[in-house]
C-alpha positions in Angstrom: 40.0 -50.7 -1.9 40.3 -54.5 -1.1 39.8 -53.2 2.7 36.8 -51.4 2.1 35.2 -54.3 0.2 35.6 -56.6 2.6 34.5 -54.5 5.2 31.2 -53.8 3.6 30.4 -57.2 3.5 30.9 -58.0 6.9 28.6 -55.2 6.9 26.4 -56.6 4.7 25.4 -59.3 7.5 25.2 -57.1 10.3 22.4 -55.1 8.3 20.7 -58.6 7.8 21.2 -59.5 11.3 19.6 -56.2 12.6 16.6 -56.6 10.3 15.7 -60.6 9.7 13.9 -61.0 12.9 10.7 -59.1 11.6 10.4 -61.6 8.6 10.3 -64.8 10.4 9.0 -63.5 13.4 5.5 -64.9 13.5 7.1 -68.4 12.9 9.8 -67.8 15.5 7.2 -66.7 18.1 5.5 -70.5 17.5 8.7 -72.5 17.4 10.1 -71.2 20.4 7.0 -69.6 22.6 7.2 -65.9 21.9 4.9 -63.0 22.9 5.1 -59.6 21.3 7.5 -58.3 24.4 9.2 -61.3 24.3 10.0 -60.7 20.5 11.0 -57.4 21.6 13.6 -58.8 24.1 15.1 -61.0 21.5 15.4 -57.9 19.2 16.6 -55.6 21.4 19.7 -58.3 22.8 21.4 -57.6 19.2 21.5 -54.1 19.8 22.2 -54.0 23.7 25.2 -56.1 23.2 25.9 -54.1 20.2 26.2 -51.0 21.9 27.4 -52.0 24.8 31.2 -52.6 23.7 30.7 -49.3 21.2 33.3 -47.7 23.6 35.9 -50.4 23.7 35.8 -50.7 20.2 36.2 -46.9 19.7 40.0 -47.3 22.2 40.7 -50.6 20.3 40.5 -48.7 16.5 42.6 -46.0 17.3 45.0 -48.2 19.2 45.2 -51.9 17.1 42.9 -50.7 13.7 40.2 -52.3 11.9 41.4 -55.7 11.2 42.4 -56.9 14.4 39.0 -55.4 16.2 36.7 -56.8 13.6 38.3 -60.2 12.6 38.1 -61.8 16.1 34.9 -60.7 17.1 33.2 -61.5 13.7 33.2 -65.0 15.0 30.9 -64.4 18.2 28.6 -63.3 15.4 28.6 -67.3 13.5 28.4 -68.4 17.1 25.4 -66.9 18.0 23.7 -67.3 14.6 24.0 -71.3 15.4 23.0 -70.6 18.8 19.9 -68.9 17.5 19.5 -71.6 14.9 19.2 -74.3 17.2 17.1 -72.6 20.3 13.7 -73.5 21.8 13.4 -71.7 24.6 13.3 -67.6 24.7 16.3 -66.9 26.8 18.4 -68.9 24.2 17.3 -66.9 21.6 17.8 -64.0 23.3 21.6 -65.3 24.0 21.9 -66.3 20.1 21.1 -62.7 19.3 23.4 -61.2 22.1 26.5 -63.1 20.8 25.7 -61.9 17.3 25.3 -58.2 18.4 29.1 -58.4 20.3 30.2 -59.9 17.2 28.6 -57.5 14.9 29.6 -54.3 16.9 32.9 -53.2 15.4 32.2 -54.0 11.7 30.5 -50.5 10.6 33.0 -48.7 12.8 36.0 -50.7 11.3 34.5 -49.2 8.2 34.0 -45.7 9.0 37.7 -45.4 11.2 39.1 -46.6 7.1 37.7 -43.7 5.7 38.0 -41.4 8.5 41.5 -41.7 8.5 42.4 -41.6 4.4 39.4 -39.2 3.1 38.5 -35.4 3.8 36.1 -34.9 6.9 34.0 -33.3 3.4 33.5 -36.5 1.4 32.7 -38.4 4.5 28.9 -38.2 4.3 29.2 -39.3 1.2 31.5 -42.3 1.7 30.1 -43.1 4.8 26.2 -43.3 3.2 28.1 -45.1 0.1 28.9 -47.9 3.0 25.4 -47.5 4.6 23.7 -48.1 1.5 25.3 -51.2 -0.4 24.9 -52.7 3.5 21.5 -52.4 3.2 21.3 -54.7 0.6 21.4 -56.6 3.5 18.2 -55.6 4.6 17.2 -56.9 1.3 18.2 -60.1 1.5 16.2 -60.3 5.1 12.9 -59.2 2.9 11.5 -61.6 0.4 14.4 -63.3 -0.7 14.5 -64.4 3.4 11.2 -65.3 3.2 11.2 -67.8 0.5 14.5 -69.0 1.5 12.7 -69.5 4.9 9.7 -71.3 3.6 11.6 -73.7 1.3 14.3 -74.8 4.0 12.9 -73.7 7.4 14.2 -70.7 9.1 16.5 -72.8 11.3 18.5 -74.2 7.8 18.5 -70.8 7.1 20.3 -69.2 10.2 22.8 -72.2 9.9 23.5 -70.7 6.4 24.4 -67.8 7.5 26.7 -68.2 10.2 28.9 -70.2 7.3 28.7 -66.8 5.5 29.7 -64.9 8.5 32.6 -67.4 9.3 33.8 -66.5 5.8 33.3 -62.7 6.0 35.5 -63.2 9.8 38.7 -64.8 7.6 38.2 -62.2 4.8 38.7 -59.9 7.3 41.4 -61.0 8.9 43.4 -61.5 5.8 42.7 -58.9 3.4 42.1 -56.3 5.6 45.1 -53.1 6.0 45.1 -50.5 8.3 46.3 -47.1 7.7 49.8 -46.3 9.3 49.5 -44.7 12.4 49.3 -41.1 12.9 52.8 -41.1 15.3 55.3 -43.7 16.1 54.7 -44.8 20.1 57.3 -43.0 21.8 57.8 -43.0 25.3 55.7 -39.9 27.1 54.1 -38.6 30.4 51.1 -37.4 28.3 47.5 -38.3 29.0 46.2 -39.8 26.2 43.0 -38.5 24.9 40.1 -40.6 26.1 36.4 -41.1 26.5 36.2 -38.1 28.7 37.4 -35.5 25.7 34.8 -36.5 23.6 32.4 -35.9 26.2 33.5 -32.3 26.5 32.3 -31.5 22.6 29.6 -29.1 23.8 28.8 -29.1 19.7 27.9 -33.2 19.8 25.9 -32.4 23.0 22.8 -31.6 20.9 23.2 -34.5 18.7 22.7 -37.1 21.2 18.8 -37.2 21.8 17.9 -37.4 18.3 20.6 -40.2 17.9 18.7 -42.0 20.4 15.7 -42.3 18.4 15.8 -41.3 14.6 17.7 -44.5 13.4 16.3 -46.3 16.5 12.9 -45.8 15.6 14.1 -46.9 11.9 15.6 -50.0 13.2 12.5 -51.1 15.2 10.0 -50.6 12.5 12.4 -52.5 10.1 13.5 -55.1 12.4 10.4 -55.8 14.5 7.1 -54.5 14.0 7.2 -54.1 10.0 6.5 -58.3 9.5 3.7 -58.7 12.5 2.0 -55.4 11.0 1.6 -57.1 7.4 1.1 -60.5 9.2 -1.7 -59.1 12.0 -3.3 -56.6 10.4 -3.8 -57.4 6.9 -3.4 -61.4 7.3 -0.4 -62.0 4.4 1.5 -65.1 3.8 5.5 -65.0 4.6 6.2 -64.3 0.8 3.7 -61.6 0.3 4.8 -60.3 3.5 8.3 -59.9 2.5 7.3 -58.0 -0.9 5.5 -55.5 1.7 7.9 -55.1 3.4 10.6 -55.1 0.3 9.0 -51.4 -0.4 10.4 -50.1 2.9 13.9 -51.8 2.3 14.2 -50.1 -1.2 13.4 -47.1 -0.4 16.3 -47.2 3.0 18.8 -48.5 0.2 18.2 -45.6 -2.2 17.9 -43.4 0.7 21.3 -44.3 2.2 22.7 -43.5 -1.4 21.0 -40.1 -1.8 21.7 -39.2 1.4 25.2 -39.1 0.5 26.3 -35.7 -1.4 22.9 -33.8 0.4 25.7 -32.0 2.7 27.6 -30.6 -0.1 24.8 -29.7 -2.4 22.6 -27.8 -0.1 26.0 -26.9 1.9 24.2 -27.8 5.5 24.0 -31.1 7.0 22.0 -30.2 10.2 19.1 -28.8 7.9 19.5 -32.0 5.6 18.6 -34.2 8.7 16.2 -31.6 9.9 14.0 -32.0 6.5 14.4 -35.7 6.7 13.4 -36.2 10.2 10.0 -33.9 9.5 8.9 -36.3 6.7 9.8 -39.1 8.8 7.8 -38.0 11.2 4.8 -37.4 8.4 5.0 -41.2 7.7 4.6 -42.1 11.4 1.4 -40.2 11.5 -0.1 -41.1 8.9 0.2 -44.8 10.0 -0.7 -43.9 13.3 -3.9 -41.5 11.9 -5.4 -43.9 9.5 -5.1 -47.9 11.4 -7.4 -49.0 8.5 -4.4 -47.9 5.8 -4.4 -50.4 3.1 -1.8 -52.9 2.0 -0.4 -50.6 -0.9 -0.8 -47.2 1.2 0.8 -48.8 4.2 3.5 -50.2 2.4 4.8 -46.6 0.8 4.0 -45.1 4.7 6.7 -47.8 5.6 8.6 -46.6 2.7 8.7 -42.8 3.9 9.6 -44.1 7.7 12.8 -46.3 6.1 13.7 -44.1 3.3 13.8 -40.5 5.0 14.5 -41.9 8.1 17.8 -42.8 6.5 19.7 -39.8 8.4 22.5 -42.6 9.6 25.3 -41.3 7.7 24.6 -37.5 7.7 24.5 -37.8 11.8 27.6 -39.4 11.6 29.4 -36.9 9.4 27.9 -34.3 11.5 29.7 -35.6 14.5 32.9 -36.5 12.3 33.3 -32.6 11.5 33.5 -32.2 15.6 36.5 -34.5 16.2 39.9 -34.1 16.0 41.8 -37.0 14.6 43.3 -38.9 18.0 39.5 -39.2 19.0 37.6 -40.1 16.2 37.8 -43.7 16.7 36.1 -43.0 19.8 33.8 -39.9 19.0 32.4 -42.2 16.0 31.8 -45.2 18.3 30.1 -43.1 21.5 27.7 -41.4 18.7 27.2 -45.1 16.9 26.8 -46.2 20.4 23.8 -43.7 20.9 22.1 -44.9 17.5 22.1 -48.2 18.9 21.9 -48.2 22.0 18.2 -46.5 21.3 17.5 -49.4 19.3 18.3 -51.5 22.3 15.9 -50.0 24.9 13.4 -48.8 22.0 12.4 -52.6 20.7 12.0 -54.4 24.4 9.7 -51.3 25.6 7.8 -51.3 22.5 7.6 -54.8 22.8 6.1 -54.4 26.2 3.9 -51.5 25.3 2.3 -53.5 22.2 1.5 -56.4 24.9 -0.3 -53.8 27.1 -2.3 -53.0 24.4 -3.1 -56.6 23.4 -4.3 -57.3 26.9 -6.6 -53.9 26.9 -8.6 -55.9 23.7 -7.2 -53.4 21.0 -7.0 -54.5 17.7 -3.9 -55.3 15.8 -4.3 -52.2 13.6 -5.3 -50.1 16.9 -2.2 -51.2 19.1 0.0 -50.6 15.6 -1.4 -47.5 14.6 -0.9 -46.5 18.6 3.0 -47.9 18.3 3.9 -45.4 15.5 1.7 -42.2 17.2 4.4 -42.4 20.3 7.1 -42.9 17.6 6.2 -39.9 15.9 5.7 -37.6 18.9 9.2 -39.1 20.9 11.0 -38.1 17.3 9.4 -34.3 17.1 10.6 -33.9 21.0 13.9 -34.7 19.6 13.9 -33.0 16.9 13.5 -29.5 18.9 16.9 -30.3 20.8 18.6 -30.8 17.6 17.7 -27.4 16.3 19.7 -26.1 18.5 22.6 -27.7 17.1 25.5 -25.9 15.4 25.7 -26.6 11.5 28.5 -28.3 9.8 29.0 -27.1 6.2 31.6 -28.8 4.1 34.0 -27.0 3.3 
């Protein structure tokens, strides 16, 4: 239990990390000299770097365990957080939030090897969403209390704050944390040890892939980017008023991410429970993207429906987990988290770009918005199709 606990609070930081920028973005963009596809470049470094080590990550769990491959890298994260803290130029910021995103990258997956290897491939969903959803009260901290934090000390102050709370989380890990025992003693063998490649040949994962690219992605982006400048553009708000905006949409992903949890045993199905919340997902998009002139209240339980039932993390990783065999999961679980993020990653800097298109066309803020979440909604339907043709995994 002490391992789990520590885990999720390392977690606890990388769900603030992923989701800050959109609060103190309009105050970043002046500081440092930030367009909207600039912003989206910044974003998207946490989630490039993140995803790019996924795979390493995945060989170093099922080799070394969780609390060498999360304590060490844990401290990339404090190191980019003061990076980010101190930087006035864009391409420093974007460094800050690349160094975080390394240093971020094995936490979750720390988590989920844990509980992969001493629970039932049955109760993960639920475990796995238990873990997604007290991390998301990291999301809540990067909502209003953020904001007010921000506009009392500055959002520099603030960054510097938290890279003394990630330095902590880094020595909790590395002292509390224990690893299971592993499955077989190392004994001298000719064997070829199950890699990358094995994973790869899952025909059953193969449809899960697209949708991975862009159902948490698209979540991620709305959360961590565009959320803050919607309330801030469209309907004019102050930082504190924007963060209770955007607070509906947090609440809603953190009950979500609970709720989420036993869906696969109750209805006995998890493809159809991520089918169901991918549709209504989709229903927030386009009603965002069908009415620009949505008001603050509306808007703010649109955003709601997008972060709550978009909250399919944990089912699509337990849908994946019921596909691999024990000496791969470390890896199976990282290449599928590598495909939730690594859609975040190219998502935010071409949204970014397409939002400053629209801009320079003379559309509106609520136009070029309500334009944002239309392509979100049709690139998440396209997806959807391929994943129908996904084989179920019941619990058993």
């Amino acid at each position: 239990m002490p391992t789990l606990v520590v885990l999720v609070f390392g977690y606890l930081l990388s769900q603030f990390y992923r989701s800050f920028l959109a609060i103190i973005a309009p105050e970043l963009a002046t500081d440092v000299g930030l367009d909207a596809a600039w912003l989206g470049v910044v974003s998207a470094a946490f989630f490039a770097a993140f995803a790019a080590v996924q795979i390493p990550v995945g060989a170093s769990l099922d080799r070394f365990g969780a609390r060498r491959t999360v304590a060490g890298p844990m401290l990339l994260a404090m190191i980019g957080s003061i990076v980010f803290a101190t930087s006035h130029t864009p391409w420093v910021s974007v460094a800050g939030m690349a160094l975080i995103g390394f240093g971020c990258a094995p936490i979750f997956m720390g988590a989920l090897w844990v509980i992969g290897r001493t629970s039932t491939p049955a109760r993960f969903a639920l475990f796995s969403s238990v873990i997604v959803g007290i991390g998301s009260l990291g999301n809540l901290a990067a909502a209003t209390p953020l904001a007010a934090v921000a506009q009392a000390w500055g959002w520099r102050a603030t960054m510097l704050a938290i890279a003394a709370a990630t330095l902590l989380a880094a020595a909790l890990v590395f002292f509390v944390v224990r690893d299971p025992p592993p499955l077989i003693e190392k004994t001298e063998t000719r064997e070829r040890a199950p890699g990358l490649v094995d994973v790869l040949k899952i025909r059953q994962l193969w449809p899960l892939y697209p949708i991975a690219l862009l159902s948490y992605p698209i979540v991620v982006a709305v959360r961590g980017l565009w959320v803050g400048p919607y309330f801030s553009d469209v309907h004019h708000l102050a930082p504190v008023e924007r963060g209770n905006a955007v607070s509906v949409m947090v609440f809603a992903m953190i009950f979500a991410s609970f709720a989420y949890g036993p869906l696969d045993r109750w209805f006995r199905t998890r493809k159809w429970v991520v089918v169901a919340g991918t549709v209504l997902t989709i229903g927030g998009l386009a009603a965002l993207a069908l009415i620009p002139a949505m008001g603050v209240g509306p808007a703010s339980l649109a955003f709601g429906a997008i972060g709550g039932f978009g909250m399919t993390y944990g089912v699509l990783m337990a849908h994946t987990r019921a596909f691999l065999p024990a000496p791969l999961l470390g890896r199976g679980l990282t290449l599928m988290n590598m495909a939730l993020i690594g859609g975040a990653a190219v998502i935010q800097p071409l949204s970014g770009a397409f939002m400053k298109h629209l801009a320079a066309q003379g559309l509106s803020p609520a136009a070029a918005h309500a334009s944002l979440y239309g392509v979100f909604a049709l690139g998440l339907g396209v997806t959807l199709v391929v994943y129908l043709l996904s084989e179920d995994a019941r619990p058993h």
